[in-house]
Z-matrix of the N, CA and C atoms (Angstrom, degrees):
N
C 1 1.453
C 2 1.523 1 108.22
N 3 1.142 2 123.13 1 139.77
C 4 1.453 3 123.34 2 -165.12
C 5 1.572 4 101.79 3 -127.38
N 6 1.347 5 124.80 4 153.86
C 7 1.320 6 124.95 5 163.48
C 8 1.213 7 116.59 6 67.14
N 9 1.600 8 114.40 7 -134.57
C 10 1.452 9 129.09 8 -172.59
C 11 1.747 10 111.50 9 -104.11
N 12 1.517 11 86.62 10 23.76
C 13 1.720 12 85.19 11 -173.86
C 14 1.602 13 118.52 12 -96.18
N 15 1.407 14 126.49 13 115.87
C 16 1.560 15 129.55 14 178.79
C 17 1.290 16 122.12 15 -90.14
N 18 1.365 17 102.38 16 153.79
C 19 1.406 18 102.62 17 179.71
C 20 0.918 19 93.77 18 -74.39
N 21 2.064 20 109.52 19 162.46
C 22 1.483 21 151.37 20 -169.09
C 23 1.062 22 124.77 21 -127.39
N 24 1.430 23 133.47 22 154.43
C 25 1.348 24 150.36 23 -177.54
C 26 1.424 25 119.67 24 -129.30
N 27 1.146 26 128.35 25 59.60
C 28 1.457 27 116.51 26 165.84
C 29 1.426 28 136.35 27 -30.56
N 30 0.789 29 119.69 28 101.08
C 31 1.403 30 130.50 29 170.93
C 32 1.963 31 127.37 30 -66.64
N 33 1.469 32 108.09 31 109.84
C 34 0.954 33 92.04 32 -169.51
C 35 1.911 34 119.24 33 -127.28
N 36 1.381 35 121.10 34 135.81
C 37 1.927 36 99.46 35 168.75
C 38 1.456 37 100.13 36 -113.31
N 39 1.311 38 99.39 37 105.21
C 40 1.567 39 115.98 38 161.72
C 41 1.704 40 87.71 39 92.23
N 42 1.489 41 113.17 40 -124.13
C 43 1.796 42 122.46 41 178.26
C 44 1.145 43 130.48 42 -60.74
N 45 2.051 44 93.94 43 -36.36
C 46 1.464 45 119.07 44 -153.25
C 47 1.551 46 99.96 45 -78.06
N 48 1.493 47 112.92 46 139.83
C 49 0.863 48 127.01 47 -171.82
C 50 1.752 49 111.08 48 -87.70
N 51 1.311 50 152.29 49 104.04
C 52 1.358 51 129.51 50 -136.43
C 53 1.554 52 101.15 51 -121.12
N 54 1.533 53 112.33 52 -38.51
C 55 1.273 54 89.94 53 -164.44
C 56 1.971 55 82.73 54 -168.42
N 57 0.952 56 117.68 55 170.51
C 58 1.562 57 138.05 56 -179.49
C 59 0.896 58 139.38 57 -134.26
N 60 1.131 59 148.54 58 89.43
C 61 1.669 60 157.89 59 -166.50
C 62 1.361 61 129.19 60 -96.72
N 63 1.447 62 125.02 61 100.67
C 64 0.894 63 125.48 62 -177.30
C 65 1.580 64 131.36 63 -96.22
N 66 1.308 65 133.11 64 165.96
C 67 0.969 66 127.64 65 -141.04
C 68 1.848 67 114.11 66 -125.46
N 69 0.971 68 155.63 67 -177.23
C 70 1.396 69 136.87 68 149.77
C 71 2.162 70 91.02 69 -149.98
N 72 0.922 71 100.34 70 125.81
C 73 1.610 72 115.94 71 -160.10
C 74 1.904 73 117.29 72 23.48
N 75 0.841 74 112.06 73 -80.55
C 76 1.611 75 101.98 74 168.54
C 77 1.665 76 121.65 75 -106.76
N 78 1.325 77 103.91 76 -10.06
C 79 1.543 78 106.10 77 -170.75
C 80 1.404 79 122.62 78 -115.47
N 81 1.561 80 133.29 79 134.59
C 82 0.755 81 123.10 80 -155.86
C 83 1.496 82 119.97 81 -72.54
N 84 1.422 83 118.65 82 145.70
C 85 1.585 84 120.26 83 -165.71
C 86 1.220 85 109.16 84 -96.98
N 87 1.389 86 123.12 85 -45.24
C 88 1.607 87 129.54 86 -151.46
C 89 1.750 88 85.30 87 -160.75
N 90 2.120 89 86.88 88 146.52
C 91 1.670 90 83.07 89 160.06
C 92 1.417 91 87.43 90 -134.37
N 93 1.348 92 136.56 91 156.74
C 94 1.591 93 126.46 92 154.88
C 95 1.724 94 98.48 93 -141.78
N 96 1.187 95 113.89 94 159.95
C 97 1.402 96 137.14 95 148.42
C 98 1.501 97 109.73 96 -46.80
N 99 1.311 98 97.68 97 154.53
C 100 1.923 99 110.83 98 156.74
C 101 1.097 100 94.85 99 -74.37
N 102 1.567 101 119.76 100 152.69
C 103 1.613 102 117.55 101 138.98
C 104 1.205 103 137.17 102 -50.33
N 105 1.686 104 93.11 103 -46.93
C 106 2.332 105 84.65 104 165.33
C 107 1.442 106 108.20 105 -63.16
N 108 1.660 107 128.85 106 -32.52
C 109 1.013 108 83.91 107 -177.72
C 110 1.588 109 143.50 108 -119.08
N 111 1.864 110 89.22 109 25.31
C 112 1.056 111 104.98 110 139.81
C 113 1.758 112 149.24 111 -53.14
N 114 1.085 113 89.53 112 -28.69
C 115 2.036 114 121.40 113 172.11
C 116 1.860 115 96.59 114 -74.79
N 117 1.225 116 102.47 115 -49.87
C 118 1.543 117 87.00 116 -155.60
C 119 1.201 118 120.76 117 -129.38
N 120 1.766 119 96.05 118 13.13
C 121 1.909 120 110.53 119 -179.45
C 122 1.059 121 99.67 120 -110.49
N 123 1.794 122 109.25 121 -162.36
C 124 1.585 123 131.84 122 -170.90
C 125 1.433 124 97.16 123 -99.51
N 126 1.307 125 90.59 124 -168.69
C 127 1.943 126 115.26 125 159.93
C 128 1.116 127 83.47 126 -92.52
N 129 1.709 128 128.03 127 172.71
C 130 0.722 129 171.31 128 162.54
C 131 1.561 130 123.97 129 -78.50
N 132 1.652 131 89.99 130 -52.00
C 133 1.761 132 103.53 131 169.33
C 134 1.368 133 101.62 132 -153.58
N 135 1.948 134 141.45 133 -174.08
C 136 1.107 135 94.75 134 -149.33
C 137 1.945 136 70.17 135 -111.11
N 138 1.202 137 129.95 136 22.75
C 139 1.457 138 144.72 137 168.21
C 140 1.787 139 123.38 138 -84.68
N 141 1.811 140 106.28 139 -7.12
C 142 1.088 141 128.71 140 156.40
C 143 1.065 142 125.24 141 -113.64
N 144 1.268 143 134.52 142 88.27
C 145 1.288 144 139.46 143 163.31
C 146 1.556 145 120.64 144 -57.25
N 147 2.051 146 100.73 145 137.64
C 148 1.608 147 90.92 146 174.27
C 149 1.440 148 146.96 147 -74.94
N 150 1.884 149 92.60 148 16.01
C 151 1.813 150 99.60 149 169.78
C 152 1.059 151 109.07 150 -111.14
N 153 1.716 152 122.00 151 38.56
C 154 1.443 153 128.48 152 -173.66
C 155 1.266 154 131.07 153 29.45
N 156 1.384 155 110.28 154 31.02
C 157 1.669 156 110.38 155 -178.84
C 158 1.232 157 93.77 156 -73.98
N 159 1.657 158 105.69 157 167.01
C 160 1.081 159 129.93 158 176.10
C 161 1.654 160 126.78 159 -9.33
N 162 1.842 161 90.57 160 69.61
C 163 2.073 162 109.68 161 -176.68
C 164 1.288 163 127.91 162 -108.79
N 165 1.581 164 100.06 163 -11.28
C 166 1.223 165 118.08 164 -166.11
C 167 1.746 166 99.60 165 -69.13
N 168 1.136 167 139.95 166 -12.25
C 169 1.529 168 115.49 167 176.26
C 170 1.480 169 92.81 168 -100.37
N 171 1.353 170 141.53 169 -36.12
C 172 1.108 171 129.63 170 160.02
C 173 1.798 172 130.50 171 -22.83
N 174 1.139 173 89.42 172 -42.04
C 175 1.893 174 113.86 173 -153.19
C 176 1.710 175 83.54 174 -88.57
N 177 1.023 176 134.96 175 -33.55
C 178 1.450 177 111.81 176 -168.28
C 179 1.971 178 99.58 177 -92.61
N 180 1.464 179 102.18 178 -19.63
C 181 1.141 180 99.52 179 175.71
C 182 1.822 181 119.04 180 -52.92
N 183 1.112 182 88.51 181 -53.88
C 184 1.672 183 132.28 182 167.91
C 185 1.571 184 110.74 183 -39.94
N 186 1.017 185 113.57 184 -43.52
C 187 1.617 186 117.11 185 -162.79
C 188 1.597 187 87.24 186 -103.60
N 189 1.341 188 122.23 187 -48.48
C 190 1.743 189 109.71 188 -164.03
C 191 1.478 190 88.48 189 -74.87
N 192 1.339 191 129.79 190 -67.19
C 193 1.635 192 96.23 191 172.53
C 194 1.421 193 152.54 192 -2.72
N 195 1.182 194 102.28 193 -61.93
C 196 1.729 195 135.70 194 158.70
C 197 1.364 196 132.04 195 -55.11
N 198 0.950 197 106.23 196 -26.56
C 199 1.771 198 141.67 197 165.04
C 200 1.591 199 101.89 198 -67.16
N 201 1.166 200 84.06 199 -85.75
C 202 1.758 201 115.99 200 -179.63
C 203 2.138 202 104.98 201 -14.02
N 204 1.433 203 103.75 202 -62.44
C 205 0.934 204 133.30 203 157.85
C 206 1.328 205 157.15 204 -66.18
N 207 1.321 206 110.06 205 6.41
C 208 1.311 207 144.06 206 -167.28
C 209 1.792 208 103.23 207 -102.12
């Protein structure tokens, strides 16, 4: 890994590729949508919006949940 580049999490339902989360050593950095599927998907929750404003405390809520439950 070189530079300013973090590890990632693809997010996926079923093929579709939905959204990507990146990371900066254990904590999450960034969450955003795809663009398609921003165009042609949902939210996720209704605390994630699909122009990714301000989701990122949402999104870890979201993911350790999901975890939790897995």
């Amino acid at each position: 890994m070189a530079g300013s580049e973090h590890p990632t999490l693809g997010l996926y339902i079923g093929q579709q590729h939905v959204a990507t989360v990146h990371f900066e050593y254990t904590r999450i950095h960034r969450f955003e949508y795809t663009p398609q599927w921003q165009q042609e998907g949902f939210a996720l929750s209704p605390n994630m919006p699909l122009n990714n404003f301000n989701c990122l405390r949402s999104s870890k809520h979201l993911i350790w949940m999901n975890w939790q439950n897995a």
